[in-house]
C-alpha positions in Angstrom: 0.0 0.0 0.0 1.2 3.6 -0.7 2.7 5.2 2.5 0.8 8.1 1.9 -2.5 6.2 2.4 -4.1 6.0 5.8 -5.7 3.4 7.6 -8.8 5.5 8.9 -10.8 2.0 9.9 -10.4 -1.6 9.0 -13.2 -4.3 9.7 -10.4 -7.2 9.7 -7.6 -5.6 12.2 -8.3 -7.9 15.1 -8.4 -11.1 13.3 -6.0 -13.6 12.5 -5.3 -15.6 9.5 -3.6 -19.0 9.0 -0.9 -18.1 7.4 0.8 -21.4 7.3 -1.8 -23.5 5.5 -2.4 -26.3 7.3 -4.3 -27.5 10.2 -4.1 -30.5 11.8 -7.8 -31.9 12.1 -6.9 -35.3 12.3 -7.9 -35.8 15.6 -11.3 -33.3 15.3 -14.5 -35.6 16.0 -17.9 -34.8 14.2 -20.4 -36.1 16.0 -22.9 -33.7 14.6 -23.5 -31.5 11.8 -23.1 -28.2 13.9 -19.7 -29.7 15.2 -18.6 -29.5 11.4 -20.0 -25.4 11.3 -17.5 -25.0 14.0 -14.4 -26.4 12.4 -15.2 -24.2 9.5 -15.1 -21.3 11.6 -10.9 -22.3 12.0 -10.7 -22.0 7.9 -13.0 -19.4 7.0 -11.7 -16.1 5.7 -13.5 -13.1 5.7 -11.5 -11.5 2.5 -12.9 -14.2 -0.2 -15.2 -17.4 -0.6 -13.2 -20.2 -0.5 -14.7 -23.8 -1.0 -13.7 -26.8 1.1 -14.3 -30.5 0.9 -13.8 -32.2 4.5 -13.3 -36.1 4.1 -14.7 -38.2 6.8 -13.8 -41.5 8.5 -15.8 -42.5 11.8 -16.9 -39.3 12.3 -13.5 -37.9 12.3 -11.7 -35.6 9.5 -9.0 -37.8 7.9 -8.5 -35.4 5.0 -9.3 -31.5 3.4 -9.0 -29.5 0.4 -9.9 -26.4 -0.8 -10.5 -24.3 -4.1 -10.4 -20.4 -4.3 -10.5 -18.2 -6.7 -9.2 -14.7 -4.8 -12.2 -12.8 -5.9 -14.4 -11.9 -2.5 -17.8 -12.8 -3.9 -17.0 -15.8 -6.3 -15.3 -19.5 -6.3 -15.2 -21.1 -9.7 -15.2 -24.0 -8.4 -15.0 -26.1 -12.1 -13.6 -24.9 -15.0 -15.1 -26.8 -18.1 -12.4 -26.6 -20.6 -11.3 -30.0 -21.7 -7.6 -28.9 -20.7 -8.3 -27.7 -17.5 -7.3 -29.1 -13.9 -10.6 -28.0 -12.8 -12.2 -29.7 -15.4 -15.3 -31.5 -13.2 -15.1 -34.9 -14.9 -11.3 -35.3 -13.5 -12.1 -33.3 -10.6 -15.2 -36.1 -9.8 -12.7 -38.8 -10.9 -9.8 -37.7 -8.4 -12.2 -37.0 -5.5 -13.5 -40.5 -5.8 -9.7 -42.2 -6.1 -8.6 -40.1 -3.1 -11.7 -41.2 -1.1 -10.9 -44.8 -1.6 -7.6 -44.0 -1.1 -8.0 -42.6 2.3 -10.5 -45.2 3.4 -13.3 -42.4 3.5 -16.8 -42.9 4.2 -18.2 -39.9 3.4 -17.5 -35.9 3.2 -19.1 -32.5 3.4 -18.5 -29.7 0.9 -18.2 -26.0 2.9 -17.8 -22.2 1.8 -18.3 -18.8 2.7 -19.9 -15.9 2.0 -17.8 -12.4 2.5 -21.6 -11.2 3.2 -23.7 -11.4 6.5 -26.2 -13.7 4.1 -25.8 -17.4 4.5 -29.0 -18.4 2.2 -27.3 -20.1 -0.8 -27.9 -19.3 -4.2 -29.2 -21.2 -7.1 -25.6 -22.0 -8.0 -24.8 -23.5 -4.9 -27.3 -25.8 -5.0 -26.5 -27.1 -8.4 -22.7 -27.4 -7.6 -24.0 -29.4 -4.8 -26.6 -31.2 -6.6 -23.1 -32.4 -8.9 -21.7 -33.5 -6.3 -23.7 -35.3 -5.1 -25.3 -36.9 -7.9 -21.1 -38.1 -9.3 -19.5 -38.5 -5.9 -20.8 -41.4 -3.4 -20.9 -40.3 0.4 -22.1 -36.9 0.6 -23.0 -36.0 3.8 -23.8 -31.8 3.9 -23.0 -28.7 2.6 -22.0 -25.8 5.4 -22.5 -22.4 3.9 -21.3 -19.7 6.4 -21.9 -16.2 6.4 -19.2 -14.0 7.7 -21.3 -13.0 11.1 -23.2 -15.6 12.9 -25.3 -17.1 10.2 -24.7 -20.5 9.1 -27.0 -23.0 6.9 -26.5 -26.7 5.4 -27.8 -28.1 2.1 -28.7 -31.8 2.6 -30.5 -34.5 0.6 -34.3 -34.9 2.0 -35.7 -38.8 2.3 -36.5 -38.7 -1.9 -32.9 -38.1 -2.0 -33.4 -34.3 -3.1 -31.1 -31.2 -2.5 -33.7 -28.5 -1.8 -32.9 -24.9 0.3 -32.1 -24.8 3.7 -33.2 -22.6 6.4 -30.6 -19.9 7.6 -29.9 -20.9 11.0 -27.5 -18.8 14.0 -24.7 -19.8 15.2 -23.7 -20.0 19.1 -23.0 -16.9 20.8 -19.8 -18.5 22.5 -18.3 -18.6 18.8 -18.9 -15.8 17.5 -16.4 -12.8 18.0 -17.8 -9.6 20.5 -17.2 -6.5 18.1 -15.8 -3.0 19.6 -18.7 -0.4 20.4 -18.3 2.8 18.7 -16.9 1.5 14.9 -18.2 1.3 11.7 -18.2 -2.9 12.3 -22.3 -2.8 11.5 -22.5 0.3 9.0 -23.8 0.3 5.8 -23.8 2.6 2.9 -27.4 1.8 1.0 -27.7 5.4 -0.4 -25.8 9.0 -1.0 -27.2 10.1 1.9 -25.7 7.6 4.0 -22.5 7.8 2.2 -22.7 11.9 3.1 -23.5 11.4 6.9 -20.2 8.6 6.7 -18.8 11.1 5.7 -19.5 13.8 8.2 -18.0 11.7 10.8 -14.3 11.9 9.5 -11.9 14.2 9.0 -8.9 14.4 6.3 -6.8 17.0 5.4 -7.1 19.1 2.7 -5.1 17.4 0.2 -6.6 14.1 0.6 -9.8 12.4 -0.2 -11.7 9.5 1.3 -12.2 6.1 -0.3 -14.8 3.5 1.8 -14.4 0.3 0.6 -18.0 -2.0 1.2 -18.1 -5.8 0.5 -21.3 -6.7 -1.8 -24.1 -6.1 0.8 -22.7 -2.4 1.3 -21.2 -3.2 4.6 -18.4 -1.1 5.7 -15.1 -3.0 5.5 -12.0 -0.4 5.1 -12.1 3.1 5.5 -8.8 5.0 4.0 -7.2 9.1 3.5 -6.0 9.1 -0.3 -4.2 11.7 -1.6 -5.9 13.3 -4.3 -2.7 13.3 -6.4 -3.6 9.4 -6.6 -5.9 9.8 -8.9 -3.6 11.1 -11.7 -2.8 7.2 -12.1 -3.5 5.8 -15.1 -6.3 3.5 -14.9 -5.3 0.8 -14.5 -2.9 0.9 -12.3 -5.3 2.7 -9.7 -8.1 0.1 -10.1 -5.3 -2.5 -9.4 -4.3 -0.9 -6.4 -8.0 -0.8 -5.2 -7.9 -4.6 -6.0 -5.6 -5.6 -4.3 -6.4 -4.0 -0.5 -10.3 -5.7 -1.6 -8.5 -8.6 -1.9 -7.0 -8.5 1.6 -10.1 -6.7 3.1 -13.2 -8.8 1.4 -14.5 -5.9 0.0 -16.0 -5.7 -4.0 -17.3 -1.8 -3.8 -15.6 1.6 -4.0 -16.7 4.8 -2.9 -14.9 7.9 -2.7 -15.9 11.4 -1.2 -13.9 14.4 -1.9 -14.0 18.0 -1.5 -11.5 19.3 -4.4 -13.9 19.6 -7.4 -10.9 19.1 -9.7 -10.3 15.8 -7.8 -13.9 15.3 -8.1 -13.9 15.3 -12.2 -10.7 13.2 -12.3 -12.3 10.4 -10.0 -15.2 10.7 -12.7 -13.1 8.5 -15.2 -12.4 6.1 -12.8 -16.0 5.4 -12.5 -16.4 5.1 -16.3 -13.5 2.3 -16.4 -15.3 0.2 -13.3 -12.9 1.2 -10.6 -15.4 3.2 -8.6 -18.7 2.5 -7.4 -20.5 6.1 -6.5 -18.8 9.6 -5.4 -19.7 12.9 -3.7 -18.5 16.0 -3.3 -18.8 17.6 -0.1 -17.5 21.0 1.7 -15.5 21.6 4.6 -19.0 21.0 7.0 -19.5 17.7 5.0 -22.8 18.6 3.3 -23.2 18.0 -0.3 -22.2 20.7 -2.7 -21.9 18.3 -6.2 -24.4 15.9 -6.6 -24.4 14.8 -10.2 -26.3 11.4 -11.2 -23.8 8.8 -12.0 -24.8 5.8 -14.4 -25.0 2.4 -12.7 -21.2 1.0 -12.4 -20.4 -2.4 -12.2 -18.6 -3.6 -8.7 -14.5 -4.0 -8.5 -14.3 -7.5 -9.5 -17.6 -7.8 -11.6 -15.4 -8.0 -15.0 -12.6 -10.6 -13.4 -15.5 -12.4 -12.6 -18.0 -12.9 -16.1 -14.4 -13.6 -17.8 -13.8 -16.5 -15.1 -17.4 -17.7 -15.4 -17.3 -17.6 -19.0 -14.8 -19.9 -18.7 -16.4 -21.9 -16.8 -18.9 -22.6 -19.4 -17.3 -23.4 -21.9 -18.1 -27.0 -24.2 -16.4 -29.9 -22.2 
């Protein structure tokens, strides 16, 4: 990150992250399904959706995997060129070989969402319903959202995968959040994004960016100096990528209150980079308020090209 950037707020400062890859769940007992919730609590990362495949024995993990793709509100999860690693015919054919390897007797698929939301969508229950359907000894899907929400796909008596019921998750396991932060805000309108705003102070030759994750939730809150914006590009939407990366966030916004800044952050929002701006004086009210055409989020481009992918003709 540029030095000149400041850190006004960052949902993710007091967690921790596994840096080292592995855990050791050899010896972690699943007696029930919500015992399984709570093991995925240990993997799941608030930055991006990452799906996992737990392999049982006995009720006991003897083996894991996982698939991401780095974007905070997708996992391609099968890629269907004929080339690919991902390809789902070899991926089916090497999950089956490695649960007969291991001496498996079943497994449960998991992911996140980087939103509050753990109702899954009409592509999780197809990916599931693959599964299922090509891979003997499926035992539950665990979709978590990223606060105390939880739900599990299963197969009813007819042997069909229908949509769960959110359900919550125990208070003892869920994280107490700091009064007084910007943990629960959200920015649903200009408005909002003005009274935000309000509450923060930069210095003259800096502007604000608030970075959201796809449910407008406030995740990072940085100063950028309006000279920034002189980038070409794409070098400043790459920059904005990768602290959404690192911060699970998918949405821009930027409040300034240098009108020259204002029309420069204008083409930013034309190539995708941006979500919404305002311009506001030194009180904070609203002094530009110009309609801006509906933009696409930071990684909705990344993401049609990786799905289009994933359709292709196997």
């Amino acid at each position: 990150m540029d030095k000149k950037v400041k850190v006004v707020y960052n949902k993710l400062e007091n967690l921790s992250f596994n840096d080292k890859g592995y855990i050791d769940l050899s010896e972690s007992k699943i007696k029930k399904k919500n015992d399984l919730v709570n093991v995925c609590n240990i993997f799941r990362d608030p930055r991006y959706e990452t799906f996992r495949i737990f392999y049982m024995k006995k009720d006991k993990i003897i083996g894991q995997e996982a698939i991401t793709s780095k974007i905070p509100n997708a996992v391609v999860v099968f890629s269907r060129g004929k080339d690919t690693i991902n390809n789902p015919v070899r991926s089916f054919e090497r999950m089956n070989n490695r649960i007969k390897r291991l001496g498996a007797d079943g497994y449960y698929l998991a992911h996140n969402h980087i939103s509050e939301s753990a109702i899954p969508s009409m592509q999780d229950l197809d990916i599931t319903r693959e599964f299922a359907a090509n891979v003997d000894g499926f035992l539950g899907h665990i979709v978590l959202g990223n606060s105390n929400r939880y739900s599990i796909i299963e197969e009813d008596s007819k042997g069909r995968i229908l949509m769960p019921k959110e359900k919550t998750l125990e208070s003892s396991i869920i994280n107490e959040v700091k009064e007084n932060s910007l943990y629960d805000v959200r920015i649903l309108n200009r408005d909002e994004l003005v009274a935000i705003l309000k509450q923060i102070q930069n210095e003259k030759e800096y502007s604000t960016a608030i970075l959201t994750d796809c449910k407008c939730n406030i995740r990072m809150v940085l100063d950028i100096p309006n000279k920034m914006f002189n980038q070409e590009l794409e070098n400043l939407n790459g920059f904005f990528k990768n602290i959404a990366r690192n911060s699970g966030s998918t949405r821009v916004f930027i409040g300034t209150k240098d009108k020259d800044t204002y029309n420069k952050v204008l083409k930013h929002i034309e190539y995708g980079t941006i979500k919404d701006m305002v311009c506001v004086d030194n009180k904070g009210d609203l002094i530009v308020d110009d309609e801006i055409m509906c933009t696409c989020d930071l990684f909705d481009k990344e993401k049609s090209q990786k799905l289009r992918q994933s359709k292709e003709v196997r």
